[in-house]
ZAKESE-320571 format. One record per residue (C-alpha): residue in three letters; x, y, z. Coordinates in steps of 0.2 Angstrom, whole numbers, always signed. Layout:
# ZAKESE-320571
   r     X     Y     Z
 ALA     X     Y     Z
...
# end
This chain:
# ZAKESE-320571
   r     X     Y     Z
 UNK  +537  +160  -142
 UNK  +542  +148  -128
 UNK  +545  +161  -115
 UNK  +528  +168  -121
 UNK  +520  +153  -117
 UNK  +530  +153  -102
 UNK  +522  +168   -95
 UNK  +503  +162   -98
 UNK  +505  +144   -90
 UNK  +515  +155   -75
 UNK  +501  +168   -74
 UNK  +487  +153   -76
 UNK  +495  +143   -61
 UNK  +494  +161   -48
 UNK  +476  +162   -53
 UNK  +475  +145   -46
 UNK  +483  +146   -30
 UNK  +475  +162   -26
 UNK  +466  +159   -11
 UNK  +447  +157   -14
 UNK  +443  +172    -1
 UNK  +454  +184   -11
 UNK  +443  +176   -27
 UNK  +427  +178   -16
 UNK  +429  +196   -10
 UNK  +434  +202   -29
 UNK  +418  +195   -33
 UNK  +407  +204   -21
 UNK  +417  +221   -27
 UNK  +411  +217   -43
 UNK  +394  +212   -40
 UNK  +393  +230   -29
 UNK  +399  +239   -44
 UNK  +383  +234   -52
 UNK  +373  +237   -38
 UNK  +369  +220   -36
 UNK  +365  +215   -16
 UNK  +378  +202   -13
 UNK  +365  +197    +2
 UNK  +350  +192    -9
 UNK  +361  +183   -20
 UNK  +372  +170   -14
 UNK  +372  +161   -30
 UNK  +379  +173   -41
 UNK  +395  +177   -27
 UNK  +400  +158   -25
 UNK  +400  +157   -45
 UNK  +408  +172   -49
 UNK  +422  +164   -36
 UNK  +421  +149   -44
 UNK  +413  +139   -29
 UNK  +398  +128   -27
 UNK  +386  +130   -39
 UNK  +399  +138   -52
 UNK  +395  +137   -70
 UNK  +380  +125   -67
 UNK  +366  +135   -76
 UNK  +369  +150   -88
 UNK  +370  +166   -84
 UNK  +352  +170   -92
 UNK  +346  +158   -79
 UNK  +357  +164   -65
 UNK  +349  +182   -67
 UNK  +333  +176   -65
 UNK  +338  +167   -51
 UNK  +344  +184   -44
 UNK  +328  +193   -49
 UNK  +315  +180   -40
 UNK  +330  +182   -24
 UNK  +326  +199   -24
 UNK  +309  +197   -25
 UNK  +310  +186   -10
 UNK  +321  +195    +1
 UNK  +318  +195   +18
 UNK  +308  +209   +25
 UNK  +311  +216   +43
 UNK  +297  +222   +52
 UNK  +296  +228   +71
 UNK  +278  +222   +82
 UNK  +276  +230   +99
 UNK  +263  +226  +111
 UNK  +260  +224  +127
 UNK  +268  +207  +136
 UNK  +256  +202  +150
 UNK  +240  +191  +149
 UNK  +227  +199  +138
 UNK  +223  +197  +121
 UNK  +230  +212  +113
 UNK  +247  +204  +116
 UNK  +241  +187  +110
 UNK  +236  +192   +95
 UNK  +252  +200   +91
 UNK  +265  +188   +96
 UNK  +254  +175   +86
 UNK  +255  +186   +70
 UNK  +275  +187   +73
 UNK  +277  +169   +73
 UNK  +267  +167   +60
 UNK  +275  +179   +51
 UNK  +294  +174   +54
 UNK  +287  +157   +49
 UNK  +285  +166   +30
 UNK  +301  +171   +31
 UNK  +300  +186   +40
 UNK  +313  +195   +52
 UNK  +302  +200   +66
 UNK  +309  +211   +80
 UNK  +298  +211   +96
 UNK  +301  +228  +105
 UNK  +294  +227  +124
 UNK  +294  +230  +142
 UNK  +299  +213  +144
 UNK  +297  +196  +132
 UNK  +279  +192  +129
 UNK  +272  +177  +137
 UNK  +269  +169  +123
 UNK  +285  +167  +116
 UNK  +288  +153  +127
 UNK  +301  +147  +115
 UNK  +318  +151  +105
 UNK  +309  +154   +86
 UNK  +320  +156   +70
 UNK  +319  +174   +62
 UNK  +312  +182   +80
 UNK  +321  +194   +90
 UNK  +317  +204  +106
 UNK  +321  +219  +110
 UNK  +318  +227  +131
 UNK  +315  +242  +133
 UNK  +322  +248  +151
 UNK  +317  +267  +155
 UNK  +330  +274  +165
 UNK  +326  +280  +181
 UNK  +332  +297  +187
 UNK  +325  +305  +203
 UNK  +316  +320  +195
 UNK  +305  +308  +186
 UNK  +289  +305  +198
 UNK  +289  +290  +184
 UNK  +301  +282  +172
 UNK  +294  +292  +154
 UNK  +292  +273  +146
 UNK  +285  +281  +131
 UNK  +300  +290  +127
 UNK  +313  +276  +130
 UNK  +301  +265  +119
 UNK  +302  +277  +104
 UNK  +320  +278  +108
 UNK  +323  +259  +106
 UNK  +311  +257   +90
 UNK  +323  +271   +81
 UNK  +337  +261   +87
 UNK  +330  +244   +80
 UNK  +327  +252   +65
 UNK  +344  +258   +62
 UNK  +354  +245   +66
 UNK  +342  +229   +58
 UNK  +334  +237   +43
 UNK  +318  +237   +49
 UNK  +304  +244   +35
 UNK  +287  +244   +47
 UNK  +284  +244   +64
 UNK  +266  +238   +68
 UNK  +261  +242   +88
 UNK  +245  +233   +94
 UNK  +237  +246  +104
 UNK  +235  +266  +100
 UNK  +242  +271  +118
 UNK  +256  +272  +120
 UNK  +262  +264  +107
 UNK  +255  +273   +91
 UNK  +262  +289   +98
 UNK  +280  +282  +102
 UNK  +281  +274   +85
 UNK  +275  +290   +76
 UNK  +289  +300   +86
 UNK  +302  +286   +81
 UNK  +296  +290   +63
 UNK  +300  +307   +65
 UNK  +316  +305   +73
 UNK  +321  +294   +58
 UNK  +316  +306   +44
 UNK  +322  +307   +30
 UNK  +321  +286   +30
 UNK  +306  +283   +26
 UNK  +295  +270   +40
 UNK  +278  +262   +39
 UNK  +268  +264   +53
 UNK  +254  +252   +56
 UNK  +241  +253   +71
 UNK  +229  +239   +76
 UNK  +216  +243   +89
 UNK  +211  +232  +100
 UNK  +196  +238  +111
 UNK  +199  +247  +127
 UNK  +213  +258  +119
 UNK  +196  +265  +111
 UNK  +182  +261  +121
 UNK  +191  +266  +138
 UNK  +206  +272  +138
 UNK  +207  +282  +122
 UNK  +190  +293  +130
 UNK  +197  +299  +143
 UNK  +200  +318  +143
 UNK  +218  +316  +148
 UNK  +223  +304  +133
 UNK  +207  +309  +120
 UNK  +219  +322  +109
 UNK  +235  +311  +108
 UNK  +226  +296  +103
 UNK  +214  +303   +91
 UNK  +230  +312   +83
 UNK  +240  +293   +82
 UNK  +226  +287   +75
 UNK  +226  +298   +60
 UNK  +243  +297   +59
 UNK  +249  +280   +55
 UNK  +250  +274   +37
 UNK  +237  +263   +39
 UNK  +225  +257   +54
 UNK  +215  +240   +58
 UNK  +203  +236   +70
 UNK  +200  +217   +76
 UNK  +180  +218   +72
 UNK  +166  +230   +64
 UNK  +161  +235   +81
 UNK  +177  +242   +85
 UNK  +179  +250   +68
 UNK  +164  +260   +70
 UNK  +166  +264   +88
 UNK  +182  +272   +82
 UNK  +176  +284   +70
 UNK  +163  +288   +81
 UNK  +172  +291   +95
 UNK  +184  +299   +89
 UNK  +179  +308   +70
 UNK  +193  +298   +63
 UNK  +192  +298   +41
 UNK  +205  +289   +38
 UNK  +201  +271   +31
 UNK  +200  +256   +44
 UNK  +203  +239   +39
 UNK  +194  +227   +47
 UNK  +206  +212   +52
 UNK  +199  +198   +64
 UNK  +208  +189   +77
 UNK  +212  +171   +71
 UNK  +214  +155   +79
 UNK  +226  +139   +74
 UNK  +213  +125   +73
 UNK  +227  +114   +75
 UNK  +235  +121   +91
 UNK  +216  +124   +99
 UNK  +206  +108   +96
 UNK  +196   +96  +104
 UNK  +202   +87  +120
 UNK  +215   +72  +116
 UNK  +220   +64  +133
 UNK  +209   +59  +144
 UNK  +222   +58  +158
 UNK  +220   +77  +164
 UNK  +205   +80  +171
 UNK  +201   +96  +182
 UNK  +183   +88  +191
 UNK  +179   +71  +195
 UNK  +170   +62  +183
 UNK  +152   +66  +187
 UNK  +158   +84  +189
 UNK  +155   +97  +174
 UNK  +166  +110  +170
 UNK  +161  +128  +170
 UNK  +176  +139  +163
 UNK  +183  +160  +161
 UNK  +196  +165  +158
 UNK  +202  +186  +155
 UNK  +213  +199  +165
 UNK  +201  +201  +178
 UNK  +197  +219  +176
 UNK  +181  +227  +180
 UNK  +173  +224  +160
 UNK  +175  +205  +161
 UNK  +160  +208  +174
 UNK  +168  +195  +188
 UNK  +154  +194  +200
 UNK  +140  +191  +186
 UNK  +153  +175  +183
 UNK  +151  +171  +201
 UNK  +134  +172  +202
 UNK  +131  +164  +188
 UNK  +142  +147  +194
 UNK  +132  +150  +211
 UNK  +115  +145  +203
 UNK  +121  +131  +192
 UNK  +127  +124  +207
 UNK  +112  +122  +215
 UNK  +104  +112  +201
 UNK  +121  +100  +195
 UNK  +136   +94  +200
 UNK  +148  +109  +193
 UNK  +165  +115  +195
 UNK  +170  +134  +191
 UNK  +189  +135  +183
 UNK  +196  +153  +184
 UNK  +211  +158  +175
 UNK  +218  +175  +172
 UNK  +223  +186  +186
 UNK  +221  +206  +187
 UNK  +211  +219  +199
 UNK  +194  +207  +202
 UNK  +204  +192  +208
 UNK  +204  +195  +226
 UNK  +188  +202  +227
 UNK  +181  +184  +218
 UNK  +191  +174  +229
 UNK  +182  +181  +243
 UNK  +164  +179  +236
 UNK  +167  +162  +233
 UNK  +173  +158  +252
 UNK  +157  +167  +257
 UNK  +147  +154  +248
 UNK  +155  +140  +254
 UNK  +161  +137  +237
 UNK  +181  +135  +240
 UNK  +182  +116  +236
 UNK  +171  +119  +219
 UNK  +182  +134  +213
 UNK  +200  +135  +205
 UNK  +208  +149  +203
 UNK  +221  +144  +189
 UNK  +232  +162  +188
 UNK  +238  +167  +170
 UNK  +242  +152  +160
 UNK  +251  +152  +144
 UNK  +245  +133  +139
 UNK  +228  +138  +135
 UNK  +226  +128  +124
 UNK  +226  +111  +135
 UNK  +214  +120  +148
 UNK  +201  +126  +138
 UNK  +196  +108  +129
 UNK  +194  +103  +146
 UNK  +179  +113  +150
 UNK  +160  +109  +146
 UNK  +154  +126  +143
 UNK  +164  +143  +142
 UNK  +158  +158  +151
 UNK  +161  +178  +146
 UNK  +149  +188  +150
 UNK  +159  +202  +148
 UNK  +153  +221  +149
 UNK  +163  +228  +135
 UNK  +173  +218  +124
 UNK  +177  +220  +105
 UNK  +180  +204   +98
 UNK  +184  +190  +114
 UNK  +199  +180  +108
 UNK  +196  +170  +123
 UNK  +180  +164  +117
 UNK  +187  +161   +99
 UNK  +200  +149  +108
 UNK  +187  +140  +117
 UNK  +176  +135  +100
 UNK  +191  +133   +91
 UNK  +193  +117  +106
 UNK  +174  +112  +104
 UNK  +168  +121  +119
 UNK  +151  +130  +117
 UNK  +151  +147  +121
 UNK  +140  +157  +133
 UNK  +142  +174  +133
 UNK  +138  +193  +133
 UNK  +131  +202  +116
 UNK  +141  +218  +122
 UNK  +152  +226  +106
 UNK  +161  +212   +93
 UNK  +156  +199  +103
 UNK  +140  +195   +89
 UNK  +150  +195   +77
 UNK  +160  +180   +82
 UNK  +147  +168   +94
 UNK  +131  +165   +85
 UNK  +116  +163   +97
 UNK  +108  +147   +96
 UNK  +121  +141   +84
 UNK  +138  +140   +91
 UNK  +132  +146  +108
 UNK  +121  +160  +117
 UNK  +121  +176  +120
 UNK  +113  +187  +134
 UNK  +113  +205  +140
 UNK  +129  +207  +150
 UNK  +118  +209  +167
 UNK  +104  +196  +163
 UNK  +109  +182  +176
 UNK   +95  +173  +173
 UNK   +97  +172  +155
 UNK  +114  +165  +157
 UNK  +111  +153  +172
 UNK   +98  +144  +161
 UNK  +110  +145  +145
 UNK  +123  +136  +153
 UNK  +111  +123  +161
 UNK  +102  +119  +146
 UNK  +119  +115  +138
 UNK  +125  +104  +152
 UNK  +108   +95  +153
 UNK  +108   +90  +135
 UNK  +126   +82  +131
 UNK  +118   +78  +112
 UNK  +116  +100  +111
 UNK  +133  +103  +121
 UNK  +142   +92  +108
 UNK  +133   +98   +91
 UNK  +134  +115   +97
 UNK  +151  +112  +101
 UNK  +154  +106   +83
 UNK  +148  +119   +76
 UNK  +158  +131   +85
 UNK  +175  +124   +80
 UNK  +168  +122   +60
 UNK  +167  +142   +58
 UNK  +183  +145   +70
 UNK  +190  +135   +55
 UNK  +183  +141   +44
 UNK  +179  +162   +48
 UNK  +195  +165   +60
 UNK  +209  +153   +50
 UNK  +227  +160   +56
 UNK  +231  +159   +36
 UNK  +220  +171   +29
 UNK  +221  +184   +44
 UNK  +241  +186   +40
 UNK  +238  +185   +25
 UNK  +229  +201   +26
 UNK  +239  +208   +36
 UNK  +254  +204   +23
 UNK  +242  +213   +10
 UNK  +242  +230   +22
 UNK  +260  +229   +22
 UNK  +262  +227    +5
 UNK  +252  +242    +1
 UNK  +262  +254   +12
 UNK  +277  +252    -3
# end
């Protein structure tokens, strides 16, 4: 009997002095032997090994625990867009941030990082993609190299959707990934932007290819009404298209706080734009339009943004004498500093499907003077939050703008009201919410 007893105190006393890794590891054999994920539940390994948290709830409550873990686990999901100034690539990079902040692991896969990610984030990740260069190539095949990199993303981080901001190229390099990948099964989300539709998407030369990304991915959005039905006019699509609009953080875009930056002297007023300075942002009808306000107030133009119709408004304005009265700003990525600093915001824009730009600036309490060209209605109300013209009626803007300037009791309502349905019609929270929804119904 003693020797018996021996034995068990002997065999009691190695259990104890085993190592708590060894102990740890024969848990995590056991929890994969029932095809539990030791990832998603950290509790049930440091119990089973008898560490932290051991023996602190019963096992009823422990499963449960495991069941609301899994429920939670974090979901991996890839965003490409383009990097440089423009709001395609805004939008995106603000819906990863905001989505890493819901827990999230968001893989950014690019030419290079987007500009605004101006900081180390928790739960993002970027990924370059750097076409190699071979002499027989009149041009690096960047589609190619991005659909190389998205499979390798997904296969070495898990990755269950990849949503690209833009149908060309990146719909067709995300629906060549998903075929590469087969038989894994990938969600393939595509949000249209605007000239990927109205523009590019058109041309002869990208018509096909576009049209069939299109119809290709899981599930399609567009960032306004407008675009939604331009798209399946243009381009006979059936599938369905959600209609998703850009938002606006009313808490990063408000009203102006310091009045220690200035960008005019006091008796000055500010006439703002800001885009990519292509052909549709209709440059010279800016120019024109700062020319005649200037002959009637005391105005300064702010110009930020680069792109193709920077050099030829640098030049107009030195042939009006206007240098002193003009600054050309480049691309910025505080925005949200420059634009409450403006009196009245400008965009009278030839084409332009929603004009994040313009929600940034009522989101800051600046009344908005723009173009009624494509989804532009549906986010400036005229008379309400600002005015709207024909993208060529000078006249009409010229005395929009001066109207507002002359009456600082209708700038600031106006202004007012602008910011109250940018809170309330555009709120970053519902838009990713949706967006959550559209993944959510690819499972």
């Amino acid at each position: 009997m003693k020797r018996g007893r021996g034995r068990k105190e002997s065999a009691a006393a190695k259990r104890r002095e085993r190592p708590a890794g060894a102990v740890a590891a024969r848990a995590i054999r056991r929890l994969a032997e029932t095809k539990t994920d030791p990832a998603t539940d950290v509790a049930s390994v440091r119990a089973a090994a008898g560490g932290r948290g051991a023996g602190r709830k019963p096992r009823a409550e422990r499963v449960a625990a495991a069941g609301t873990a899994k429920v939670r686990r974090t979901r991996r999901i890839g965003i490409t867009c383009y990097s440089h100034f423009g709001g395609s690539g805004v939008v995106a990079t603000e819906l990863g941030l905001a989505l890493a902040r819901r827990g999230f692991e968001v893989h950014f896969i690019a030419s290079r990082l987007p500009f605004r990610l101006r900081k180390f984030e928790s739960n993002v990740l970027f990924h370059e993609v750097a076409p190699a260069s071979y002499p027989v190539f009149e041009q690096a095949p960047y589609n190619l190299a991005l659909s190389t990199k998205m499979v390798e993303v997904v296969e070495n981080y898990g990755l269950e959707i990849l949503h690209v901001h833009y149908a060309l190229p990146f719909a067709a390099s995300a629906y060549l990934a998903k075929q590469l990948l087969l038989p894994r099964q990938l969600g393939v989300v595509t949000t249209l932007h605007g000239t990927d539709i109205t523009v590019v998407g058109i041309e002869p030369s990208y018509f096909r290819i576009t049209q069939f990304s299109i119809q290709s991915s899981d599930r399609v959005t567009a960032v306004s009404r407008f675009l939604k039905d331009r798209t399946e006019e243009s381009f006979g699509i059936t599938k369905p298209i959600d209609v998703i609009y850009n938002f606006v953080d009313p808490e990063v875009f408000a009203p102006r706080k310091r009045s220690g930056l200035r960008l005019a002297p006091p008796h000055a007023r500010v006439l703002m734009h800001a885009s990519n300075f292509r052909p549709v942002k209709n440059i010279p009808t800016v120019i024109q339009v700062f020319a005649e306000v200037r002959k009637r107030v005391p105005v300064k133009l702010v110009m930020v943004g680069d792109g193709p119709e920077k050099a030829g408004a640098e030049h107009r304005v030195r042939e009006l004498g206007a240098e002193r009265d003009v600054l050309f700003l480049g691309n910025q990525d505080c925005m949200e500093e420059i634009l409450p600093l403006a009196d009245v915001f400008l965009l009278p824009s030839s084409s332009e499907s929603f004009g994040l730009v313009a929600l940034e600036a009522m989101s800051a309490e600046v009344p908005v003077v723009a173009s009624n060209a494509g989804g532009l209605p549906e986010v400036v109300e005229h008379g309400v939050t600002g005015y709207l013209h024909d993208s060529g009626h000078v006249d009409g803007f010229v005395a929009s703008v001066l109207r507002l300037l002359g009456n600082e009791s209708l700038r600031r309502s106006m202004g007012k009201r602008a910011r109250r349905v940018a809170r309330e019609r555009f709120d970053v929270d519902d838009m990713v919410t949706r967006y959550v929804n559209v993944y959510d119904s690819l499972k």
